[in-house]
C-alpha positions as a Markdown table, in Angstrom:
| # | Residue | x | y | z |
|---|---|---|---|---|
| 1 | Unk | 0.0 | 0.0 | 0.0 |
| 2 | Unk | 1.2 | 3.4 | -1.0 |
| 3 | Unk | 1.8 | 6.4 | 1.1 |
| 4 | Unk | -1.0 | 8.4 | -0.7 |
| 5 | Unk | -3.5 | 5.5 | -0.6 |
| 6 | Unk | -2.8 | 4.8 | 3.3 |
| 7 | Unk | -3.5 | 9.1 | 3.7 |
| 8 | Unk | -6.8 | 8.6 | 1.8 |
| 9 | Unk | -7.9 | 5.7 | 3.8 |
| 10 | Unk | -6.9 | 7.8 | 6.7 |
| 11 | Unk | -8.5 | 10.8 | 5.6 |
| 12 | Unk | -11.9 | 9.1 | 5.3 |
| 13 | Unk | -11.9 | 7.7 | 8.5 |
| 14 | Unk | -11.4 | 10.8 | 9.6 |
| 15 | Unk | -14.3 | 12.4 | 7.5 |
| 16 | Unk | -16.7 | 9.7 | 8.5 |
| 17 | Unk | -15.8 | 10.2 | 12.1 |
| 18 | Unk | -16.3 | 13.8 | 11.9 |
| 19 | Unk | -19.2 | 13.7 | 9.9 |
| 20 | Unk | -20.5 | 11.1 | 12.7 |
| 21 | Unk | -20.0 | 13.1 | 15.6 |
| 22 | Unk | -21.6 | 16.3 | 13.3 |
| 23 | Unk | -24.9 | 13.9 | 13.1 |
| 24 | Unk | -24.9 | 12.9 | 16.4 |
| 25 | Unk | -25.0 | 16.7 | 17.7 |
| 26 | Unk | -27.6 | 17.4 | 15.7 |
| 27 | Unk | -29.8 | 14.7 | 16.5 |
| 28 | Unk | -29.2 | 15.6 | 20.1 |
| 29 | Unk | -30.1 | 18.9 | 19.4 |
| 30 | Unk | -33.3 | 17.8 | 18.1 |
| 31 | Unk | -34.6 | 16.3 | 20.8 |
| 32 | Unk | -36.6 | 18.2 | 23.3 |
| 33 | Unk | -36.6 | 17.8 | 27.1 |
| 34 | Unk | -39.3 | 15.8 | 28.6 |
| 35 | Unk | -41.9 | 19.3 | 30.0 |
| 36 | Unk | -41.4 | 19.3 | 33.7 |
| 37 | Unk | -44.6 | 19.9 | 35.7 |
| 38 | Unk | -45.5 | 22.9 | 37.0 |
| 39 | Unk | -46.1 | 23.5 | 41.0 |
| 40 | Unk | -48.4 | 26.1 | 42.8 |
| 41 | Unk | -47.6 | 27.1 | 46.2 |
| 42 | Unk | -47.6 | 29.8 | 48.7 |
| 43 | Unk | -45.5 | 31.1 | 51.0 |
| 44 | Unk | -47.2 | 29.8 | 54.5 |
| 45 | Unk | -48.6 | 32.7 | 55.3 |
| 46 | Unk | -51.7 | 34.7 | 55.7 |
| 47 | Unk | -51.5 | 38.7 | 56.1 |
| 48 | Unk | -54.2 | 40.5 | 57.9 |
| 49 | Unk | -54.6 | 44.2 | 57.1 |
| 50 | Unk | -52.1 | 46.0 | 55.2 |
| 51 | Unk | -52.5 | 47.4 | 52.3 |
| 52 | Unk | -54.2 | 46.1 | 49.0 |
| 53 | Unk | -52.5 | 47.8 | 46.7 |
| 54 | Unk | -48.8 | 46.7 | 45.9 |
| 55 | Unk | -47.2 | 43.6 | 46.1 |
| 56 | Unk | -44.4 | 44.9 | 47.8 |
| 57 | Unk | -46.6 | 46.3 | 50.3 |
| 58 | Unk | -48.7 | 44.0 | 51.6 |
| 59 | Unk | -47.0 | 43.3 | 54.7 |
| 60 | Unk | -46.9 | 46.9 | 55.6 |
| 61 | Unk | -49.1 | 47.4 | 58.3 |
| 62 | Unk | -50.3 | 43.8 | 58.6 |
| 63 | Unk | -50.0 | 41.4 | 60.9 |
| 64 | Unk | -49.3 | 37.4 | 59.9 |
| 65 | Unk | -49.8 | 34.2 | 60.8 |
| 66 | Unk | -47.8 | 31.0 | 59.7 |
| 67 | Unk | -49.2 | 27.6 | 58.3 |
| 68 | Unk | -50.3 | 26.0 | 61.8 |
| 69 | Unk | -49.5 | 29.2 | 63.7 |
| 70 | Unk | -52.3 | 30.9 | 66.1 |
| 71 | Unk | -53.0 | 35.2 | 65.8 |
| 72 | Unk | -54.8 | 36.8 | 68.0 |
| 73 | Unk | -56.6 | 39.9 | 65.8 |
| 74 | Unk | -59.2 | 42.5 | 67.8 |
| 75 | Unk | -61.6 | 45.1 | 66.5 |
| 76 | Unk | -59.1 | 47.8 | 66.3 |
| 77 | Unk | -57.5 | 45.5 | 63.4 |
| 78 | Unk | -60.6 | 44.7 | 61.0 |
| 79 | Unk | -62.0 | 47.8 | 59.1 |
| 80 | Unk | -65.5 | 46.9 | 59.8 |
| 81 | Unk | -67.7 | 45.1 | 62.3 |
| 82 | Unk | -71.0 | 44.2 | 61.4 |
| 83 | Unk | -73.7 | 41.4 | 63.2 |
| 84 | Unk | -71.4 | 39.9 | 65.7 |
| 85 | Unk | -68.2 | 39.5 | 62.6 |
| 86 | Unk | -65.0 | 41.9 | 62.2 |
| 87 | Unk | -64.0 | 41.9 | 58.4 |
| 88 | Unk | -60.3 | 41.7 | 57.8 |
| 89 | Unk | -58.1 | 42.4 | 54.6 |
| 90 | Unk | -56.6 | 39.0 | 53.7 |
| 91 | Unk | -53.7 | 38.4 | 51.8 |
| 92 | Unk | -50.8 | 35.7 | 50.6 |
| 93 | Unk | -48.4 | 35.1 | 47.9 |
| 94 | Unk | -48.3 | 32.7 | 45.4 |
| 95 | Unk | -45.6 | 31.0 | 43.4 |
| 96 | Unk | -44.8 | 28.8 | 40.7 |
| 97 | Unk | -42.3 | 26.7 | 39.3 |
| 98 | Unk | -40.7 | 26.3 | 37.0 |
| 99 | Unk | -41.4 | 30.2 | 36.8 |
| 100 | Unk | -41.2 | 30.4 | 33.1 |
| 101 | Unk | -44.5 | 28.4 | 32.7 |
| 102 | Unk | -46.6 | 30.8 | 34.9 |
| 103 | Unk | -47.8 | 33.1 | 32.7 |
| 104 | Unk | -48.5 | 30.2 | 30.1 |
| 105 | Unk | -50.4 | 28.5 | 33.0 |
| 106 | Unk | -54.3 | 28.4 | 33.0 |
| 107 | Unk | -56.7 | 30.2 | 35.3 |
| 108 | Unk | -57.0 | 28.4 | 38.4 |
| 109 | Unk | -59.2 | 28.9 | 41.7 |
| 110 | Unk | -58.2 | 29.3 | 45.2 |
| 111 | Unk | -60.7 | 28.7 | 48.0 |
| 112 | Unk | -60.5 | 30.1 | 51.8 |
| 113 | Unk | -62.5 | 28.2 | 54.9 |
| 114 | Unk | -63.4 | 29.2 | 58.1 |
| 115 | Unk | -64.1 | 26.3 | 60.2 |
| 116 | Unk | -64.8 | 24.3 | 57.7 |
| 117 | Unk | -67.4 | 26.2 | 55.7 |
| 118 | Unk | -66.6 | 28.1 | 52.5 |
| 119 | Unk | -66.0 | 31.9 | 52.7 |
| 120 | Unk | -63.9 | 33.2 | 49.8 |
| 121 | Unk | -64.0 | 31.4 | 46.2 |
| 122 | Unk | -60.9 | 33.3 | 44.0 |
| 123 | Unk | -61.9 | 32.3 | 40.1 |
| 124 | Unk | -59.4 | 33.4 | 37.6 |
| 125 | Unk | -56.5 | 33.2 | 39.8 |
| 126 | Unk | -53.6 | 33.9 | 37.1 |
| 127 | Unk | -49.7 | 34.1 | 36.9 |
| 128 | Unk | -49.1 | 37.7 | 35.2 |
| 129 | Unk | -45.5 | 37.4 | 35.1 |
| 130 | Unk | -44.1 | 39.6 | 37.7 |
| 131 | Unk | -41.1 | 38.2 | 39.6 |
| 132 | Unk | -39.6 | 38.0 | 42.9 |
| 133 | Unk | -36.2 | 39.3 | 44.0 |
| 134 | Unk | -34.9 | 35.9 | 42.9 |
| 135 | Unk | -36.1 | 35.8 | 39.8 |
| 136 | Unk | -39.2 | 33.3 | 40.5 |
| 137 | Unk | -43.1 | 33.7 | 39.4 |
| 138 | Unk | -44.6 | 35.3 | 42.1 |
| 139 | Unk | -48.5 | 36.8 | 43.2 |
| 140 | Unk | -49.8 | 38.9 | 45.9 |
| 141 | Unk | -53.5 | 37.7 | 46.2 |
| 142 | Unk | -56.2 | 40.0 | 48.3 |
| 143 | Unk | -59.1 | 39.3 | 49.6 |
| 144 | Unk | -61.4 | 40.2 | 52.4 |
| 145 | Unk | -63.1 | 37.9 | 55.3 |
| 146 | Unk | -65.6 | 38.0 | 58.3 |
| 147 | Unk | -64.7 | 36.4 | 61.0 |
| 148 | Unk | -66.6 | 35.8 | 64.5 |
| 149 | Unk | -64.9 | 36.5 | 67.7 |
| 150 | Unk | -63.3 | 33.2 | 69.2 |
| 151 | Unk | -61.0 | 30.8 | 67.7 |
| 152 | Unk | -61.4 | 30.1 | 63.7 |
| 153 | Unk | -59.6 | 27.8 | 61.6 |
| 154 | Unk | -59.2 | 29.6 | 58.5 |
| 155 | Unk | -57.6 | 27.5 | 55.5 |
| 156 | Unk | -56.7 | 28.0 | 51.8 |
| 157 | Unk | -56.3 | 25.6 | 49.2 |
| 158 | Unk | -54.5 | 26.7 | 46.1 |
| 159 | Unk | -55.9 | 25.8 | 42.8 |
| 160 | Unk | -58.7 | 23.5 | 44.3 |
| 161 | Unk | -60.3 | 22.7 | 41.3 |
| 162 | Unk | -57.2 | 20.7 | 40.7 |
| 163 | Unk | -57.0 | 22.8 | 37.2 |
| 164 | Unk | -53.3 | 22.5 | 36.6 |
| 165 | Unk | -51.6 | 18.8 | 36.6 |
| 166 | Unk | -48.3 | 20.1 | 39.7 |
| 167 | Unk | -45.6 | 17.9 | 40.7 |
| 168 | Unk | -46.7 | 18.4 | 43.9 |
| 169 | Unk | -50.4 | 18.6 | 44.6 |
| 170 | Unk | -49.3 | 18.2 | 47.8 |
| 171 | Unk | -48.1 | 21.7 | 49.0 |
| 172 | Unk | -51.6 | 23.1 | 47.7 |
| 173 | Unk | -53.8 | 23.0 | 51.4 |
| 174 | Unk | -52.3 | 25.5 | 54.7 |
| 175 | Unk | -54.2 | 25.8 | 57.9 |
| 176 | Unk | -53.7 | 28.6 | 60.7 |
| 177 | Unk | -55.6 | 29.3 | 63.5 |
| 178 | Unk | -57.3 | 32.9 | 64.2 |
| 179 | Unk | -58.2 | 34.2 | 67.8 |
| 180 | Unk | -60.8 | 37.2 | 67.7 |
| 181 | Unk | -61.1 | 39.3 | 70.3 |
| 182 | Unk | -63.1 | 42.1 | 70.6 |
């Protein structure tokens, strides 16, 4: 075998494996990742007072109450009383992950109970795109309740139609406990 004829063999084993590795990038480019789920969830955590307006602000002026955590609210912190009940501004955040689905996410509803029995039914809950200091989808959600003086379990359950298919349906159902006086 010649010199030349040994390069050209050479050469096209070269080629080929070039040419081979060229194909196999593509093909790998090609190829989508499998869609991770998304997952609702809320920082654990129920503002009451405060101000509706802002995101940023609804913790001004509030007090809160952690998942499993006891308040105690009076009069002088509802804006109205009326037949025996003190109505409170109520508010929480909401996240999602992976936060570049959120916006793309459908309209989902949220639910508060007191003691069990329905009170607040949030239709059209939806992701807008706004983001926290970290980057992440992120919601302030308001709302107003009436609660009677004594002890009330108030809980929320995030998307409780079951709407949107989460990785965790788990994280969706927080419970604190809220002591009226008057």
């Amino acid at each position: 075998m010649s010199n030349t004829s040994t390069l050209r063999s050479g050469a096209k084993v070269l080629l080929k494996t070039f040419l081979l590795s060229i194909l196999a990038l593509n093909v790998g480019r090609n190829v989508a990742a499998a869609p991770t789920k998304p997952d609702i969830s809320c920082r654990p955590a129920l503002y009451f007072g405060g101000k509706l307006e802002k995101l940023e602000d609804m913790n001004k002026g509030s007090k809160y109450v952690t998942e499993r955590g006891n308040i105690v609210l009076t009069k002088a912190d509802s804006f109205l009383q009326s037949n025996g009940k003190y109505a409170f501004n109520v508010g929480y955040y909401i996240f999602a992950t992976p936060d570049k689905q959120a916006p793309s996410l459908p309209k989902f509803t949220n639910r508060l109970f007191i003691n069990g029995k329905e009170v607040v039914n949030q239709h059209r809950v939806k992701f807008s795109g706004k983001r926290n200091a970290a980057g992440g989808a992120i919601e302030a959600i308001h709302t107003q309740v009436y609660l009677p003086q004594g002890e009330n379990v108030v809980t929320l359950s995030l998307d409780d139609d079951k709407i949107i298919d989460e990785s965790n349906e788990n994280n969706n159902l927080h419970t604190f406990t809220v002591v009226v006086q008057p």
